[in-house]
C-alpha positions in Angstrom: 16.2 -3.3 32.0 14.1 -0.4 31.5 14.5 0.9 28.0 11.8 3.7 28.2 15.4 5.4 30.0 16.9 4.5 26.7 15.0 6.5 24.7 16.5 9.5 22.5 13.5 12.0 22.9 14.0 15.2 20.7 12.2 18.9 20.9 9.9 17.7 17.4 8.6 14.8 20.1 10.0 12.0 18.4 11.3 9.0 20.8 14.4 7.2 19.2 14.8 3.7 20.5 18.3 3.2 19.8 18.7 -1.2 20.7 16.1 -1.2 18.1 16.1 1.4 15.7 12.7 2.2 16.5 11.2 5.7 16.2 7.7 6.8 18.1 6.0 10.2 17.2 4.6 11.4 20.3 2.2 14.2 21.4 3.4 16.8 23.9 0.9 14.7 26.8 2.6 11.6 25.7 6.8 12.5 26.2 5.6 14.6 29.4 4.4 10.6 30.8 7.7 9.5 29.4 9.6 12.0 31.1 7.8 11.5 34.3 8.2 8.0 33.9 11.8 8.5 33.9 11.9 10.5 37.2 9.8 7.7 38.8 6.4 9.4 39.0 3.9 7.2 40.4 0.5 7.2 37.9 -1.2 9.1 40.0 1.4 11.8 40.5 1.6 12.0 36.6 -2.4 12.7 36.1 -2.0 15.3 38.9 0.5 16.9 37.3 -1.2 16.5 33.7 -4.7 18.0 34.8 -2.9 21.3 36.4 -1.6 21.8 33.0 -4.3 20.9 30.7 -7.8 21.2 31.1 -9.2 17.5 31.6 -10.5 16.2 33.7 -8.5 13.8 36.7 -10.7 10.7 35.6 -10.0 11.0 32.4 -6.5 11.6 32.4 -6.4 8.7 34.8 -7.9 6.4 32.0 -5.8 8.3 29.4 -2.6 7.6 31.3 -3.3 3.9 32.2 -4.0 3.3 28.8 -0.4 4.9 27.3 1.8 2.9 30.3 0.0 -0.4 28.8 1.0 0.4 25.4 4.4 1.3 26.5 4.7 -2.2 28.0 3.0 -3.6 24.5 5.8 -2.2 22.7 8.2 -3.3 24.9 9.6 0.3 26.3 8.5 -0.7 29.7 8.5 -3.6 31.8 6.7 -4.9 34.6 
């Protein structure tokens, strides 16, 4: 089960896991991965997206990105 789809994300950028009880303060970069997790953006589509709204750089935001989804499986929110 994937319980990144679980999460309770509110306007402040706060994720609410609610199995757990767990709360994650996210940036606005951060919930826009989530969200396009969620809708079942590939990694690639999601830095696409990310550097025609922000001003980095694809490689970068490639690194960036890879790094958050790892965490995300860290933690749980995410699974293989």
């Amino acid at each position: 089960m994937n319980i990144l789809n679980q999460l309770v994300l509110d306007e402040n950028n706060i994720a609410f896991n609610p199995m757990m009880g767990n709360s994650y303060q996210l940036n606005d970069i951060s919930k826009e991965i989530i969200v396009s997790l969620r809708e079942g953006k590939t990694k690639d589509e999601i830095v696409k997206e990310l550097s025609s709204s922000y001003d980095i750089d694809e490689n970068t935001l490639f690194i960036d990105v890879s790094d958050f989804i790892s965490k995300l499986h860290i933690y749980g929110l995410l699974l293989w």
